[in-house]
N, CA and C atoms as a LAMMPS dump frame, in Angstrom:
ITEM: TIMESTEP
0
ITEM: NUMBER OF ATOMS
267
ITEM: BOX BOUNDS ff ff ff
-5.0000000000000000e+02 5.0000000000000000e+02
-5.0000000000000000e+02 5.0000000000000000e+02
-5.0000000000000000e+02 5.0000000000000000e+02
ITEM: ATOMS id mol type element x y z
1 1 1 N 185.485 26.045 115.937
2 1 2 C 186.677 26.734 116.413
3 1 3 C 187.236 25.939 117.601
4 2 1 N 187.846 24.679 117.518
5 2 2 C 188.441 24.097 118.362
6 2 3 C 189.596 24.537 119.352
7 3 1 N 190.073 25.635 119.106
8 3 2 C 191.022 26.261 119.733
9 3 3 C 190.463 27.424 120.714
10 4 1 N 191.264 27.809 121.654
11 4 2 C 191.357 29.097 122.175
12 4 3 C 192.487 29.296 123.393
13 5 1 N 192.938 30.712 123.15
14 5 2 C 193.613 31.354 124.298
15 5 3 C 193.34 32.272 125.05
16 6 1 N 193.928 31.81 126.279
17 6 2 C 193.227 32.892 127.466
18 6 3 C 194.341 33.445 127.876
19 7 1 N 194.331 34.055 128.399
20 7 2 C 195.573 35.087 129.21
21 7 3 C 195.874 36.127 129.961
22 8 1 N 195.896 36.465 131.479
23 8 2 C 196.225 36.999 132.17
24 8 3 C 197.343 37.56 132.447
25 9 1 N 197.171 39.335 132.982
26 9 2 C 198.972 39.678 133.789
27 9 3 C 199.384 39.508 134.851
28 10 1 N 200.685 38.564 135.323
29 10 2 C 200.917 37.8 136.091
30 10 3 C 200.534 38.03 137.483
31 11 1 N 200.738 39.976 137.653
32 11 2 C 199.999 40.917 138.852
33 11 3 C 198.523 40.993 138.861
34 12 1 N 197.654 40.029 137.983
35 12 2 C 196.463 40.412 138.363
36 12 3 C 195.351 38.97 138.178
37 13 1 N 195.851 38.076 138.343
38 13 2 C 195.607 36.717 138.721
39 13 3 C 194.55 36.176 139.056
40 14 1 N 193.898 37.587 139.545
41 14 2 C 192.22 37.629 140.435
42 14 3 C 191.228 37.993 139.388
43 15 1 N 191.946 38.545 137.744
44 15 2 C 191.631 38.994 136.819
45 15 3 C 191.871 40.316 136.402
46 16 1 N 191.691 41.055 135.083
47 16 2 C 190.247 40.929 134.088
48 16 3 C 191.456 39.09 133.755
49 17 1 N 190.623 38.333 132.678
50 17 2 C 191.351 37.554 132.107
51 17 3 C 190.93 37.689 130.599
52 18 1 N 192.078 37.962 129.537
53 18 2 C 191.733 37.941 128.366
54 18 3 C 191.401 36.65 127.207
55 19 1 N 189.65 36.322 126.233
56 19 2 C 189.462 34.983 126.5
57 19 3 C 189.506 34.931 125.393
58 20 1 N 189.21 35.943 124.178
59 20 2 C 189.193 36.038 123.188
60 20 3 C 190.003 37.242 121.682
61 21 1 N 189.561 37.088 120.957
62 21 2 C 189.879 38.413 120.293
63 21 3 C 188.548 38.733 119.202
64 22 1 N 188.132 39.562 117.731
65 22 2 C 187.648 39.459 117.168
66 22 3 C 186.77 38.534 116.259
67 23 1 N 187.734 37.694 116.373
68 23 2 C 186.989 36.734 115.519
69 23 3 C 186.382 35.443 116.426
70 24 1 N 186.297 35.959 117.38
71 24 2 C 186.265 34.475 118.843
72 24 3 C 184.429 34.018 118.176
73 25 1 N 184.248 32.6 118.338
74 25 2 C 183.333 32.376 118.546
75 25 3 C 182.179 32.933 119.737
76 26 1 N 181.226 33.666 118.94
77 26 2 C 180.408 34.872 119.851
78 26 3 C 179.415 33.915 121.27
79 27 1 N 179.195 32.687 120.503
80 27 2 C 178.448 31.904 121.771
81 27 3 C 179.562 31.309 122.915
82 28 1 N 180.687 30.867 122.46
83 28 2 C 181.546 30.859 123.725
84 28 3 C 181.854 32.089 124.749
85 29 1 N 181.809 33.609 123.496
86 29 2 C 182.212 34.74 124.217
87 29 3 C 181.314 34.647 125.495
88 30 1 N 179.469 34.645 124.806
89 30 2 C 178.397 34.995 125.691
90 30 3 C 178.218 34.233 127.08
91 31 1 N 178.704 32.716 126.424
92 31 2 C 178.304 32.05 127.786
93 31 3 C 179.878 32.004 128.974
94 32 1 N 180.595 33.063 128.295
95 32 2 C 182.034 33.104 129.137
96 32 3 C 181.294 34.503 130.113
97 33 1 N 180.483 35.311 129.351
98 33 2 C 180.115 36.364 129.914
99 33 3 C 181.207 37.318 129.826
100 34 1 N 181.584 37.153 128.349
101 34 2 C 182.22 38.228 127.692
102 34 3 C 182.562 39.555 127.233
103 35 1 N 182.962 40.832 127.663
104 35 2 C 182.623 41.742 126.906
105 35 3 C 184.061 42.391 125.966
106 36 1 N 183.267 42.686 124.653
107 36 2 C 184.673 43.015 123.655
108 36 3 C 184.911 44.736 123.807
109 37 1 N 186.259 44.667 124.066
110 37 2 C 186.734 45.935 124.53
111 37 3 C 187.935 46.396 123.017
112 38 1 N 187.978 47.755 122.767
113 38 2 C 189.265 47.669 122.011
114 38 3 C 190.173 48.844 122.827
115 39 1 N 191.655 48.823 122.72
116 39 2 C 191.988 49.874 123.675
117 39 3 C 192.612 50.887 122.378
118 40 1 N 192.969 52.318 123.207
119 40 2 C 192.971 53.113 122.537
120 40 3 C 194.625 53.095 121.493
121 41 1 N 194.299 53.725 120.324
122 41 2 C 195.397 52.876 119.817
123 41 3 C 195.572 51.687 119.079
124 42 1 N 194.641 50.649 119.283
125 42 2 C 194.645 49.649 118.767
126 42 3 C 193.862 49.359 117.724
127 43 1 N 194.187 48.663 116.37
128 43 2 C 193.247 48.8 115.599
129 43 3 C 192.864 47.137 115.795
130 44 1 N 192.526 46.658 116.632
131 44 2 C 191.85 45.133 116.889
132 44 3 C 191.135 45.4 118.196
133 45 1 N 190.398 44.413 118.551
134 45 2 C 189.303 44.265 119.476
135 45 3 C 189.781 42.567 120.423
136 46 1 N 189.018 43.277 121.86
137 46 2 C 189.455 41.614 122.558
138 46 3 C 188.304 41.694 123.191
139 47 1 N 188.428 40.146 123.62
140 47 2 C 187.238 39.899 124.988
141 47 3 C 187.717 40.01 125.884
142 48 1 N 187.611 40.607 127.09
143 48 2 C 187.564 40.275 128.658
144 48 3 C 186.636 40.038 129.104
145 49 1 N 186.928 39.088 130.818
146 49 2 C 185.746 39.216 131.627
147 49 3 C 186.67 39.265 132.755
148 50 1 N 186.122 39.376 133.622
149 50 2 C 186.912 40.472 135.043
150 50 3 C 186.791 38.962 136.386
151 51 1 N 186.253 37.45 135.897
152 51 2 C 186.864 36.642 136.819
153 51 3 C 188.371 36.357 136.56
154 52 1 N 188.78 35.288 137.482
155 52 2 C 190.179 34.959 137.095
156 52 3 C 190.327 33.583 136.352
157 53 1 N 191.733 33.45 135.614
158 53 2 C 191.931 32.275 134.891
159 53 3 C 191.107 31.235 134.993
160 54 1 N 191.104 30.89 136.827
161 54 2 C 191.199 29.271 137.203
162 54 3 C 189.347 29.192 136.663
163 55 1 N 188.719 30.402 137.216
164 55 2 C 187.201 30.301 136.651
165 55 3 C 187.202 30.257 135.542
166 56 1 N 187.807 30.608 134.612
167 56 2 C 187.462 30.877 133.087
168 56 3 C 187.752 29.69 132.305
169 57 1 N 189.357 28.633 133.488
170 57 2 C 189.481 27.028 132.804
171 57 3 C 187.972 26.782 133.048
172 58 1 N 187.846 26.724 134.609
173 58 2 C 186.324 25.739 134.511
174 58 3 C 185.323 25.768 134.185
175 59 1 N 184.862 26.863 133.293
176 59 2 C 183.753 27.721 132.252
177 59 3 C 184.388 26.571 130.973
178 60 1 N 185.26 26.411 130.637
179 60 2 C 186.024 26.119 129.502
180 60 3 C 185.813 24.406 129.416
181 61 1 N 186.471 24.01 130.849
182 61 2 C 186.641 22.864 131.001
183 61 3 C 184.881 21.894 130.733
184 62 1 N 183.925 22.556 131.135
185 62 2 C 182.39 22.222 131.614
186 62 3 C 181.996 22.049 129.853
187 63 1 N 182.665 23.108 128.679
188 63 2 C 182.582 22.945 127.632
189 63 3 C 183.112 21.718 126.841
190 64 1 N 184.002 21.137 127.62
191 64 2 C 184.927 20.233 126.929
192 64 3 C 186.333 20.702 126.384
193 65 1 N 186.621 21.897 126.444
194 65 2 C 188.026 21.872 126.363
195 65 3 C 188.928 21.616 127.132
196 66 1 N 189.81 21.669 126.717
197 66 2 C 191.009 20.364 127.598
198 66 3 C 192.507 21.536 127.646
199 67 1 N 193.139 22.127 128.502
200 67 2 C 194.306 22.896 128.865
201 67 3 C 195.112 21.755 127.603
202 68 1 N 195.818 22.582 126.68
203 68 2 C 197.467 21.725 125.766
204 68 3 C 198.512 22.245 126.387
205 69 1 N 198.724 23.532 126.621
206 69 2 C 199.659 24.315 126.888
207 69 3 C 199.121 25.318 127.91
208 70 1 N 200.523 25.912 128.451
209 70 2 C 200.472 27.173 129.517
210 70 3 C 201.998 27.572 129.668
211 71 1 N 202.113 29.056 129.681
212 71 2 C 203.54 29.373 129.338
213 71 3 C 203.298 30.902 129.874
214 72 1 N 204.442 31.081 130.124
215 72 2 C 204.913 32.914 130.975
216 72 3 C 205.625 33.136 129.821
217 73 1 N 204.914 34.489 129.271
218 73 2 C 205.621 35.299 128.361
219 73 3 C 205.481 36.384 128.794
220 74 1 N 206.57 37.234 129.581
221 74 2 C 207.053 38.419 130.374
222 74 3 C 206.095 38.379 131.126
223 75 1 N 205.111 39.322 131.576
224 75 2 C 204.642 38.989 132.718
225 75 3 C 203.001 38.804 132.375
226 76 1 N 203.415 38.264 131.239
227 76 2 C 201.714 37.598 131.108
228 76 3 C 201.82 36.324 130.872
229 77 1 N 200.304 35.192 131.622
230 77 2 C 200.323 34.272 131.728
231 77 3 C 199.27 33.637 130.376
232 78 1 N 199.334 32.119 129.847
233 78 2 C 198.535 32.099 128.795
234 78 3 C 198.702 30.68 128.501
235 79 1 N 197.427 30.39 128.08
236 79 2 C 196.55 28.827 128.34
237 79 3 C 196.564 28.782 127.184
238 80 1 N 196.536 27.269 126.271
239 80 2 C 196.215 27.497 124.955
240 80 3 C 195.245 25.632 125.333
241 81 1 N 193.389 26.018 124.787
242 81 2 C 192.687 24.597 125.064
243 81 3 C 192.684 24.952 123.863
244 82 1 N 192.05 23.298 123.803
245 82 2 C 191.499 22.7 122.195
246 82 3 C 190.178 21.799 123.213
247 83 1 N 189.027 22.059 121.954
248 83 2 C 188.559 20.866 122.144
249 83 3 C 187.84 20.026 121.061
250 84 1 N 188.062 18.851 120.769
251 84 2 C 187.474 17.413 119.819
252 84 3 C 186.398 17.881 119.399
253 85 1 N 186.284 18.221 117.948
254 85 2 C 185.324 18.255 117.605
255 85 3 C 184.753 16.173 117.085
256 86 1 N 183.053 16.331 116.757
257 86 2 C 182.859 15.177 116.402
258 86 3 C 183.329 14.899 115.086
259 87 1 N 183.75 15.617 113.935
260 87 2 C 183.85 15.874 112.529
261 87 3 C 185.833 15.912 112.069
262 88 1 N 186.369 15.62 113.316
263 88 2 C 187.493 15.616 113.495
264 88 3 C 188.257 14.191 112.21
265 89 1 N 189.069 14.326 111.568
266 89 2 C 189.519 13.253 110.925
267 89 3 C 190.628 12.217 111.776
């Protein structure tokens, strides 16, 4: 799973930060120190963890993923890494 997005609301910066969703790879969740929440209403499930972004790049970064993108969509903020797999063509 070479991809992932993270994403924070722009008022809360200090965190929760959102890292995953359902189908997230469960050993990135664990070693993000993940927990999957669903809210009421919703028929899907996410990860949070309650540091902020900049910790959750460098949890990310220590993995080898690499920031592609980052963009404000209304008042949430959101990272999109990739990282190289060896099997890559």
């Amino acid at each position: 799973m070479p991809y992932i997005l993270i994403s924070t609301q722009i008022r809360l910066e200090t965190g929760p930060t959102m890292v995953g969703d359902e189908y997230s790879d469960l050993s990135i969740m664990n070693y993000l120190g993940a927990r999957k929440t669903t809210m009421l209403g919703n028929n899907f499930s996410e990860y949070h963890v309650d540091e902020p972004p900049r910790l959750v790049l460098d949890k990310l970064d220590k993995m080898g993923f690499r920031v592609v993108s980052m963009t404000g969509v209304g008042q949430t903020l959101v990272w999109c890494l990739h990282k190289e797999t060896s099997d890559a063509l």
